[in-house]
mmCIF entry with sequence, helices, sheets and N, C-alpha, C, O atoms, coordinates in Angstrom:
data_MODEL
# 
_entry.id   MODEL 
# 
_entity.id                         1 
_entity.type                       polymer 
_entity.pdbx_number_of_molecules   1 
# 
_entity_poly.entity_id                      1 
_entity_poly.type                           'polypeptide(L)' 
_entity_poly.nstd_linkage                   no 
_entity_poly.nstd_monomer                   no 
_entity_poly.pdbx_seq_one_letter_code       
;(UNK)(UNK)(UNK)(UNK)(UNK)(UNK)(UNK)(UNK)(UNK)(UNK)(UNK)(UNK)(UNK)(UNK)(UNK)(UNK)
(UNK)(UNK)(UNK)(UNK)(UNK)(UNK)(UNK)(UNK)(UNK)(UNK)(UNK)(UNK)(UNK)(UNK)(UNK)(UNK)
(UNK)(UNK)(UNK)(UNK)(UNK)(UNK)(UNK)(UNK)(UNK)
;
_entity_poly.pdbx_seq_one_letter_code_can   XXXXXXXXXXXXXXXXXXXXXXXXXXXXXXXXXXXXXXXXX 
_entity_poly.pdbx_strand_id                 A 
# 
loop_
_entity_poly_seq.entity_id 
_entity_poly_seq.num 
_entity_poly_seq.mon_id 
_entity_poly_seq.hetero 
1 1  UNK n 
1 2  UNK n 
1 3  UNK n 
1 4  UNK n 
1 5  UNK n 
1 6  UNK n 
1 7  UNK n 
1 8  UNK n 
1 9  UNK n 
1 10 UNK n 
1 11 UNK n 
1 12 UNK n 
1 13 UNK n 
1 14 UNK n 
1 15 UNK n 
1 16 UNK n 
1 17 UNK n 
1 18 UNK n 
1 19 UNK n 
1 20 UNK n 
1 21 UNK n 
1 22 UNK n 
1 23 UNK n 
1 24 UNK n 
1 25 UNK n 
1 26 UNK n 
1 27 UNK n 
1 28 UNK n 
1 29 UNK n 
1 30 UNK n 
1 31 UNK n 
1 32 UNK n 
1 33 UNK n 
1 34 UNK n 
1 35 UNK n 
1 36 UNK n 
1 37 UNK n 
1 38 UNK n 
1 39 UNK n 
1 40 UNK n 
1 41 UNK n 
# 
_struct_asym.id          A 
_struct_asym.entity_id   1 
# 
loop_
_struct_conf.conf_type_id 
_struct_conf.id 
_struct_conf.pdbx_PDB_helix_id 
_struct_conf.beg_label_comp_id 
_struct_conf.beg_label_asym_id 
_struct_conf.beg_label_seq_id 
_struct_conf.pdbx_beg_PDB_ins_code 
_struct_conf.end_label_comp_id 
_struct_conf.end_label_asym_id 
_struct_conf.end_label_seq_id 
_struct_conf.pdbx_end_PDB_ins_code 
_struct_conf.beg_auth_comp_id 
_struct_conf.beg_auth_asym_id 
_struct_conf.beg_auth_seq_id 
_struct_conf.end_auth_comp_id 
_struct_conf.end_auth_asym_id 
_struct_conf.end_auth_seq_id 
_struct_conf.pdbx_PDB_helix_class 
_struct_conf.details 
_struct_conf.pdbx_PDB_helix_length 
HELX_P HELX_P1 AA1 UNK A 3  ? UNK A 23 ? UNK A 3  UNK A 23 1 ? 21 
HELX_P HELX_P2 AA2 UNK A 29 ? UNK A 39 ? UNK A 29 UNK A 39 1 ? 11 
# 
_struct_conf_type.id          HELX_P 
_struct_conf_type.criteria    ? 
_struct_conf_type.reference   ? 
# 
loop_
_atom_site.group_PDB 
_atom_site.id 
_atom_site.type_symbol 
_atom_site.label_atom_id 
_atom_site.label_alt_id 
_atom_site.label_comp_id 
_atom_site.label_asym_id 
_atom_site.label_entity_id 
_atom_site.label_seq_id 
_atom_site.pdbx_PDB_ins_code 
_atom_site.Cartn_x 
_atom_site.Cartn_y 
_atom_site.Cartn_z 
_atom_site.occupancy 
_atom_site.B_iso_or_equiv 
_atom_site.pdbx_formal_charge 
_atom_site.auth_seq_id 
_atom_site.auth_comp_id 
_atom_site.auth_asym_id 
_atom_site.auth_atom_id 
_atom_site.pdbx_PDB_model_num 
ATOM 1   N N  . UNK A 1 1  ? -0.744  65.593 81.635 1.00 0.00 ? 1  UNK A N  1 
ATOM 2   C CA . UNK A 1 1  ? -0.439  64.512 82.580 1.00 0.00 ? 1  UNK A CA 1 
ATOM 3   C C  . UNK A 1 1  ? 0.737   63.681 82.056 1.00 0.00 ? 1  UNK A C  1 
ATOM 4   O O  . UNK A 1 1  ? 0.902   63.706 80.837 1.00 0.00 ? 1  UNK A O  1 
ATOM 5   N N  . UNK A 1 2  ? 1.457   63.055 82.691 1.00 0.00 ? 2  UNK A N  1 
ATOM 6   C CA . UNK A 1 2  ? 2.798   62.128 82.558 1.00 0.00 ? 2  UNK A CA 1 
ATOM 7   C C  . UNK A 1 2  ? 2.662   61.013 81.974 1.00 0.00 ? 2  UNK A C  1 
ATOM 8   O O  . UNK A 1 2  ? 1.954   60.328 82.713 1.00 0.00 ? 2  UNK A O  1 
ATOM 9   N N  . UNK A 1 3  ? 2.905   60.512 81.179 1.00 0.00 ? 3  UNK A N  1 
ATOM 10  C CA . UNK A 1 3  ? 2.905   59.311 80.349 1.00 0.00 ? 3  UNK A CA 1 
ATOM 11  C C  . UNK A 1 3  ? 2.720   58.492 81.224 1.00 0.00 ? 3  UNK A C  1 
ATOM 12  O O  . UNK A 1 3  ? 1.680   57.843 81.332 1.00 0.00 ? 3  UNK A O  1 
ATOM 13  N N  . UNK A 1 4  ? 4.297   58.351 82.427 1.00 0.00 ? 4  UNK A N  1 
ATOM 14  C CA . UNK A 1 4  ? 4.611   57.223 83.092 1.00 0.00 ? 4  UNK A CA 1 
ATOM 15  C C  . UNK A 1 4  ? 3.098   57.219 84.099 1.00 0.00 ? 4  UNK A C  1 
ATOM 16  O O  . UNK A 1 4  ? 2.378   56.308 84.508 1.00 0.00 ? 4  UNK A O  1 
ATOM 17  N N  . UNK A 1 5  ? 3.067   58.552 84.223 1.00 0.00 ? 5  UNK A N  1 
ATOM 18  C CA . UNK A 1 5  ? 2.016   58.282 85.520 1.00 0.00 ? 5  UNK A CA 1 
ATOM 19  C C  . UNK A 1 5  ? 0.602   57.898 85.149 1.00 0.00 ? 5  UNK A C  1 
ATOM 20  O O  . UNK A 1 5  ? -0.136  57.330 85.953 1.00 0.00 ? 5  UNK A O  1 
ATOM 21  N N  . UNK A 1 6  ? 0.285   58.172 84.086 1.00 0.00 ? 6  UNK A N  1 
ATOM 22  C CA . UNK A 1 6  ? -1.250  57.791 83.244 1.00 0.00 ? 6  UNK A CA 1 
ATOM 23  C C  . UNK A 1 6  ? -0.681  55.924 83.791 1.00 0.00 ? 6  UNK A C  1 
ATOM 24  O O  . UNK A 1 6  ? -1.064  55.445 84.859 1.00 0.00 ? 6  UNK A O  1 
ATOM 25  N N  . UNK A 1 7  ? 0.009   55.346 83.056 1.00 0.00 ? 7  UNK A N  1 
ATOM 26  C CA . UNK A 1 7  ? 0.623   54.117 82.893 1.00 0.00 ? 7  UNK A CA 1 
ATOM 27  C C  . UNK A 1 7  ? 0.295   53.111 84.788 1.00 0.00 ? 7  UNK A C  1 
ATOM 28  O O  . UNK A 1 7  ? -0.129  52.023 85.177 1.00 0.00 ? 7  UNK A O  1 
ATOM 29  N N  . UNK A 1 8  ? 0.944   54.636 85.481 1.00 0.00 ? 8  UNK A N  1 
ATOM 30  C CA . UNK A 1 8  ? 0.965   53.474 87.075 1.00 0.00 ? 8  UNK A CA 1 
ATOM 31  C C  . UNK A 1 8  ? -0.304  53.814 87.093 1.00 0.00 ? 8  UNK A C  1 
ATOM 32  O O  . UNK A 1 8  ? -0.883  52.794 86.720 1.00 0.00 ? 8  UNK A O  1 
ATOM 33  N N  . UNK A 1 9  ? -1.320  54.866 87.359 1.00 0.00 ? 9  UNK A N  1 
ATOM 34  C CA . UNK A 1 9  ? -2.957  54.487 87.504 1.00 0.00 ? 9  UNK A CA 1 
ATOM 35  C C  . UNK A 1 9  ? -3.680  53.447 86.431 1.00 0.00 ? 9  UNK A C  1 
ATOM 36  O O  . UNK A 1 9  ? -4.899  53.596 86.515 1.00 0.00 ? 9  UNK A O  1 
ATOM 37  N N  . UNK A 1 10 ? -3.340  52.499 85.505 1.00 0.00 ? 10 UNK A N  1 
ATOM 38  C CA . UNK A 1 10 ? -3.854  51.907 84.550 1.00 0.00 ? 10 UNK A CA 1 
ATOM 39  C C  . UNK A 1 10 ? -2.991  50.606 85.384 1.00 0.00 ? 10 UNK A C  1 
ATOM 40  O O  . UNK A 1 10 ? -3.526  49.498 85.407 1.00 0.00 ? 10 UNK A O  1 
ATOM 41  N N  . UNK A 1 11 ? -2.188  50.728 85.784 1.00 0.00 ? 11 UNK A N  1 
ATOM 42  C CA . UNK A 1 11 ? -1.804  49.485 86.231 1.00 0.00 ? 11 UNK A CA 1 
ATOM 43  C C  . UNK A 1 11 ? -2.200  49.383 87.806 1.00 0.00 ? 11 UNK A C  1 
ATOM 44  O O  . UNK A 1 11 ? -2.170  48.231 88.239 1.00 0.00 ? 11 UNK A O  1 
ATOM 45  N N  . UNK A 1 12 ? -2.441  50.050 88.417 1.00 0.00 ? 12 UNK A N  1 
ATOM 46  C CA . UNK A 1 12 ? -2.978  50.262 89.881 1.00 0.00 ? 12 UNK A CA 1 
ATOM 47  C C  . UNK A 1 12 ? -4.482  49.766 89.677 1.00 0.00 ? 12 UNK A C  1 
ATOM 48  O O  . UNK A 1 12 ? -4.961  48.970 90.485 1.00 0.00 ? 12 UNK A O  1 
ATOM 49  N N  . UNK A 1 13 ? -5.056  50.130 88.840 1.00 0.00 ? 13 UNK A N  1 
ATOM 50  C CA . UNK A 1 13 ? -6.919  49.951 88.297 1.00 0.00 ? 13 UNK A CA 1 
ATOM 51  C C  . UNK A 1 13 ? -6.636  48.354 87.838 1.00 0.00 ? 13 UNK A C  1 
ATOM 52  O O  . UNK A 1 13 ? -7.396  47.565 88.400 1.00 0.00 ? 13 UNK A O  1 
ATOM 53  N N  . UNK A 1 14 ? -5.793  47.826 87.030 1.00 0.00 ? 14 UNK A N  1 
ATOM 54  C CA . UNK A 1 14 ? -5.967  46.326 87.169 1.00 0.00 ? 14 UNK A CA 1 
ATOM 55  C C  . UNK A 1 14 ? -5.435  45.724 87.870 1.00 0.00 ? 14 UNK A C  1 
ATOM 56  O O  . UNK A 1 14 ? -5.696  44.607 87.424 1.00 0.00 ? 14 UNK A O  1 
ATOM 57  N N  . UNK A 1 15 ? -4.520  45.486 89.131 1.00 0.00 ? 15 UNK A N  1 
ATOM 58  C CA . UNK A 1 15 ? -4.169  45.247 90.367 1.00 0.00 ? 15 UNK A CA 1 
ATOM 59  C C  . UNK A 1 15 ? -5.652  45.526 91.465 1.00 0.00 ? 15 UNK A C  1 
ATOM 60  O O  . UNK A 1 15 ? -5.832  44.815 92.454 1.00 0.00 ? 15 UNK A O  1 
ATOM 61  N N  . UNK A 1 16 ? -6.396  46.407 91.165 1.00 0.00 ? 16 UNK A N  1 
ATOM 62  C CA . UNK A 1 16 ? -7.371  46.605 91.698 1.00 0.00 ? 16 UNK A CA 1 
ATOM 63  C C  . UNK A 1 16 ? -8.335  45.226 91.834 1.00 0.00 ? 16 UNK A C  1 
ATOM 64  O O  . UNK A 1 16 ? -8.807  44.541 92.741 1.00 0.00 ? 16 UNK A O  1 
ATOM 65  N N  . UNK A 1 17 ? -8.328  45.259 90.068 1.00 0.00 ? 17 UNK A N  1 
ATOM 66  C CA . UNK A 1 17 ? -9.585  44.547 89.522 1.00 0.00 ? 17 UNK A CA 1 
ATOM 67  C C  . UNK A 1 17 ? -9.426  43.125 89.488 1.00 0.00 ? 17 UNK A C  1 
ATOM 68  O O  . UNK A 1 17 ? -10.205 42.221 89.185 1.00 0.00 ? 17 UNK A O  1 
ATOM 69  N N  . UNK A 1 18 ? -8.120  43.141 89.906 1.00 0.00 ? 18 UNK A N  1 
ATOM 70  C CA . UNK A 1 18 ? -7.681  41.518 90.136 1.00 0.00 ? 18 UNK A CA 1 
ATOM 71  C C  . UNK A 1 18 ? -7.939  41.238 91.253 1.00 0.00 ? 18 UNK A C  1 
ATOM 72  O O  . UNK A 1 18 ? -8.755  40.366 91.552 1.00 0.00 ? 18 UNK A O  1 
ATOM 73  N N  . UNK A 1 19 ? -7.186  42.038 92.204 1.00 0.00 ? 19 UNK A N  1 
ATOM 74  C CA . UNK A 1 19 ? -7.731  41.916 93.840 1.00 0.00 ? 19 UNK A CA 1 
ATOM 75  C C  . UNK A 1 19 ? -9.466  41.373 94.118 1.00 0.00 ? 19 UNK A C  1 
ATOM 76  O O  . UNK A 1 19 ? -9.773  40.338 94.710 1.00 0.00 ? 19 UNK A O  1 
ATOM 77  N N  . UNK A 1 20 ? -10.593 42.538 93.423 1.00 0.00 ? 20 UNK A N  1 
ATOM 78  C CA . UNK A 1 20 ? -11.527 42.815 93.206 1.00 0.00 ? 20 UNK A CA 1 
ATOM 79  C C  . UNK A 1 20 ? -12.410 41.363 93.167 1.00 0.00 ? 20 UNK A C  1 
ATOM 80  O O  . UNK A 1 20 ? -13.335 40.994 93.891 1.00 0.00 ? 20 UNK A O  1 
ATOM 81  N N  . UNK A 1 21 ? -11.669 40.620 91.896 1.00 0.00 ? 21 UNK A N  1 
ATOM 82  C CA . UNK A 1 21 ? -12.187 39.150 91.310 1.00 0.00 ? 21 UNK A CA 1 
ATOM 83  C C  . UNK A 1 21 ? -12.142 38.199 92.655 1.00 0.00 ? 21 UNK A C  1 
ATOM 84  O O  . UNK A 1 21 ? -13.111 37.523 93.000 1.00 0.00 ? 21 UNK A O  1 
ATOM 85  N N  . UNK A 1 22 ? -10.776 38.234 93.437 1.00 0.00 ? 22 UNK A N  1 
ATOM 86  C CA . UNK A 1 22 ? -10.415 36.723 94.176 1.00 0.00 ? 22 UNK A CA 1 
ATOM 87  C C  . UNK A 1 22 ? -11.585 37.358 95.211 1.00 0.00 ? 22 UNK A C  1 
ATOM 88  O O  . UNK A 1 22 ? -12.321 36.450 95.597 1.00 0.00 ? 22 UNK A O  1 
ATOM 89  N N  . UNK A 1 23 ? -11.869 38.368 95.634 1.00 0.00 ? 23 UNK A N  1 
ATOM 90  C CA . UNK A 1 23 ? -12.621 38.647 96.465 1.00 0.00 ? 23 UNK A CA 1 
ATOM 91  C C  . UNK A 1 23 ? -14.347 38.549 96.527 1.00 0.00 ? 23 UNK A C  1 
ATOM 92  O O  . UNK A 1 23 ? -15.150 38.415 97.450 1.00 0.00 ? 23 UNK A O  1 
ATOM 93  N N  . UNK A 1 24 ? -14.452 38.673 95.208 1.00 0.00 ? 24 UNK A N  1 
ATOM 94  C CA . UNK A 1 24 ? -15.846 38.462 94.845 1.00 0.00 ? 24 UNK A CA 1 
ATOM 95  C C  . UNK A 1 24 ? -16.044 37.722 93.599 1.00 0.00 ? 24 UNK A C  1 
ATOM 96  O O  . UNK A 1 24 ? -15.776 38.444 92.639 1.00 0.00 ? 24 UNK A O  1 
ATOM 97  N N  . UNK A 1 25 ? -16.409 36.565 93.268 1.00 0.00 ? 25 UNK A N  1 
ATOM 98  C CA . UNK A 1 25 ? -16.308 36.151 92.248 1.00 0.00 ? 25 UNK A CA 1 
ATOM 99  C C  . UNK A 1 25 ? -17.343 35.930 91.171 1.00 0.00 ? 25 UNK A C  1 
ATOM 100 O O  . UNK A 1 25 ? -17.211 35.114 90.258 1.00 0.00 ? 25 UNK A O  1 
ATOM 101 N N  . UNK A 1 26 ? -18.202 36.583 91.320 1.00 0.00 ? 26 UNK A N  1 
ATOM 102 C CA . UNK A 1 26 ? -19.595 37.312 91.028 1.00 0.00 ? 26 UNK A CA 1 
ATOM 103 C C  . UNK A 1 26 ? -19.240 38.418 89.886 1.00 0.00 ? 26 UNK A C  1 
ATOM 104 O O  . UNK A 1 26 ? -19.491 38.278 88.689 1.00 0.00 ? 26 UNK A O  1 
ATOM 105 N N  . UNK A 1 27 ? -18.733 39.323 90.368 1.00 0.00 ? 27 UNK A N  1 
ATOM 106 C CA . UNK A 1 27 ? -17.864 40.699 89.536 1.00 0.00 ? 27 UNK A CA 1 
ATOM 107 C C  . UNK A 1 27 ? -17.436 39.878 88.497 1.00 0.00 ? 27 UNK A C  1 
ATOM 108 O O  . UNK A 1 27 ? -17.831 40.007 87.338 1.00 0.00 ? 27 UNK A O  1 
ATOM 109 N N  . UNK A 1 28 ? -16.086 38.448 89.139 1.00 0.00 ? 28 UNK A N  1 
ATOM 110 C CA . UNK A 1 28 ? -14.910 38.518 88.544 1.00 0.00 ? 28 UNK A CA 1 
ATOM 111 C C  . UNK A 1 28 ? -15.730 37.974 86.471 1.00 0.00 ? 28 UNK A C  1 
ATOM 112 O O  . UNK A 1 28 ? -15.049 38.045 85.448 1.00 0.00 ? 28 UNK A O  1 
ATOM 113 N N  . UNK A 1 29 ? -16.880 37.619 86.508 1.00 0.00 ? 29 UNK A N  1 
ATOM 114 C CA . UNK A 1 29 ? -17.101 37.487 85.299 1.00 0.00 ? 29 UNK A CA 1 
ATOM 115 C C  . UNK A 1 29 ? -17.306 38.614 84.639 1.00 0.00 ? 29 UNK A C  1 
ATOM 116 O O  . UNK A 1 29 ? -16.911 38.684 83.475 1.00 0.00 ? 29 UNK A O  1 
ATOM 117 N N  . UNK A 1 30 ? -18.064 39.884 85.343 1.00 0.00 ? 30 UNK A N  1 
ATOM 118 C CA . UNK A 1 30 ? -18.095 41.150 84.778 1.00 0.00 ? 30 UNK A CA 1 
ATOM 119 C C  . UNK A 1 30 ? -17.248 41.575 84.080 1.00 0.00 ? 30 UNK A C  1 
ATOM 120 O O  . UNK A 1 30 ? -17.325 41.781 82.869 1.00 0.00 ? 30 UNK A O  1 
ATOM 121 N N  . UNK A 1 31 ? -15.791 41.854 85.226 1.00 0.00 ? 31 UNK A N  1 
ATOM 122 C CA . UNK A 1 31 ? -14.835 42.052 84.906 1.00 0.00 ? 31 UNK A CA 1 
ATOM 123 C C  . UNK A 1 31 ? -14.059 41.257 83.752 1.00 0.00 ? 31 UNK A C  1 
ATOM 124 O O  . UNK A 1 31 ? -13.037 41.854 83.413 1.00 0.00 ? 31 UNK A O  1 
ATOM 125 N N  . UNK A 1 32 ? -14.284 40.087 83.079 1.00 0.00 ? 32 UNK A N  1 
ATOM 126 C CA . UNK A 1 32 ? -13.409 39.363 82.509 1.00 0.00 ? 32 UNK A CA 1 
ATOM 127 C C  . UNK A 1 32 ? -14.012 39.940 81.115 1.00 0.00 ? 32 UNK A C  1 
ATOM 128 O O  . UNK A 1 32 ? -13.298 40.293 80.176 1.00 0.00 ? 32 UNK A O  1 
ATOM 129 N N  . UNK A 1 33 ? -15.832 39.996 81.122 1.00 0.00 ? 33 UNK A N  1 
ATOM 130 C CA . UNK A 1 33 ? -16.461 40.490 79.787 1.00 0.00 ? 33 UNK A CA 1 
ATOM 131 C C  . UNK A 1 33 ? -15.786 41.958 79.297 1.00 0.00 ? 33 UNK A C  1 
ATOM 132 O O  . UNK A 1 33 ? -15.514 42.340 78.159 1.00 0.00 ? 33 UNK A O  1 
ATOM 133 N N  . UNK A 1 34 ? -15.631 42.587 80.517 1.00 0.00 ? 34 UNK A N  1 
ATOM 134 C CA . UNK A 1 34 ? -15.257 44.027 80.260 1.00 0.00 ? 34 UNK A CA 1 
ATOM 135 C C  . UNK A 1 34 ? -13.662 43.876 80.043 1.00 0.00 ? 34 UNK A C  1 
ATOM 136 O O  . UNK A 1 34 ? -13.189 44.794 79.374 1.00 0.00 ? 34 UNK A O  1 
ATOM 137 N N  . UNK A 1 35 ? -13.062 43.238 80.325 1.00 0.00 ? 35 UNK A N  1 
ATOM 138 C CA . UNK A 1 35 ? -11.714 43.236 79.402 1.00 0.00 ? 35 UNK A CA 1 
ATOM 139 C C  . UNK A 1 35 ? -11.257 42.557 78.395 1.00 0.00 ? 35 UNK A C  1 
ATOM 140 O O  . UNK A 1 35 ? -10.201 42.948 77.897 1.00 0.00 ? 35 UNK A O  1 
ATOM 141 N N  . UNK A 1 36 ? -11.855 41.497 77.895 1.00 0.00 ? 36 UNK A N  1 
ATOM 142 C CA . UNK A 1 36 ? -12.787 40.902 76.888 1.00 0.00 ? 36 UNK A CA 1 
ATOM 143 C C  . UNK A 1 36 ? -12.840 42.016 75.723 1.00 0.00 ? 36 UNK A C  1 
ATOM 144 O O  . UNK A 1 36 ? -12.221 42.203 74.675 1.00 0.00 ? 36 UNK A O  1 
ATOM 145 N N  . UNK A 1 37 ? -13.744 42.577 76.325 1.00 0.00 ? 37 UNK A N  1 
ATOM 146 C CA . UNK A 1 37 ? -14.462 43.363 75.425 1.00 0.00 ? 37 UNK A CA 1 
ATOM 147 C C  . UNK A 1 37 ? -13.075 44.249 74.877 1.00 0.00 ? 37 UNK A C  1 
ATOM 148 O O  . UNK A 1 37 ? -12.635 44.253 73.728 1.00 0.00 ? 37 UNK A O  1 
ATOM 149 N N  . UNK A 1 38 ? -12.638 44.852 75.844 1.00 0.00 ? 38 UNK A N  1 
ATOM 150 C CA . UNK A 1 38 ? -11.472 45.958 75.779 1.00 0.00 ? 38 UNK A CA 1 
ATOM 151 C C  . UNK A 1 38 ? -10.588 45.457 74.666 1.00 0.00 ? 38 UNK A C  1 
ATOM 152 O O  . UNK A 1 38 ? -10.270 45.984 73.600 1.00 0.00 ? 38 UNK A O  1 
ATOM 153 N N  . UNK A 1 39 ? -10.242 44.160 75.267 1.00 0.00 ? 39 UNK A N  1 
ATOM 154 C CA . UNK A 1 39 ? -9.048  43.861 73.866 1.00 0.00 ? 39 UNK A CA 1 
ATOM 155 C C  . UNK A 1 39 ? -9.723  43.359 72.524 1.00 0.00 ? 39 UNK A C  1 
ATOM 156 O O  . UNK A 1 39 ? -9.017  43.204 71.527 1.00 0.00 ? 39 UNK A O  1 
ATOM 157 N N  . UNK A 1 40 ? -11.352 43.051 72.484 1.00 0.00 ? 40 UNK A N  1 
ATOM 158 C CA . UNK A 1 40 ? -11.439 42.799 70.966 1.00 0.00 ? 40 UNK A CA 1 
ATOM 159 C C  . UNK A 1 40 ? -12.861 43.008 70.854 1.00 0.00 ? 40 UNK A C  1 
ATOM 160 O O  . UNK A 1 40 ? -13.666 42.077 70.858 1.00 0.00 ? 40 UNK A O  1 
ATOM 161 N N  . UNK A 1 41 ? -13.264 44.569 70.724 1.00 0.00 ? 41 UNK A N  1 
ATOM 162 C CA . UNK A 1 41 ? -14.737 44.943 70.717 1.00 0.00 ? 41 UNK A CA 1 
ATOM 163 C C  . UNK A 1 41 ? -15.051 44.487 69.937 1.00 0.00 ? 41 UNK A C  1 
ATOM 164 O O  . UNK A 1 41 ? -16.235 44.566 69.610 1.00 0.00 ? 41 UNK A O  1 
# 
């Protein structure tokens, strides 16, 4: 698979998950633990 293109689905998935938050803001704490987590397990 393509570097660049791995890169636009990883950036499409948090454009997602941002969208995701203003829309439900229930998730949006899920989501904040789970990237949280991502940058400092």
């Amino acid at each position: 698979m393509d570097s660049t293109n791995v890169q636009m689905v990883r950036t499409n998935k948090i454009a997602l998950a941002l969208f995701n938050v203003r829309m439900d803001p229930a998730s949006a704490r899920a989501c904040k633990c789970a990237i949280l987590g991502r940058i400092a397990p």
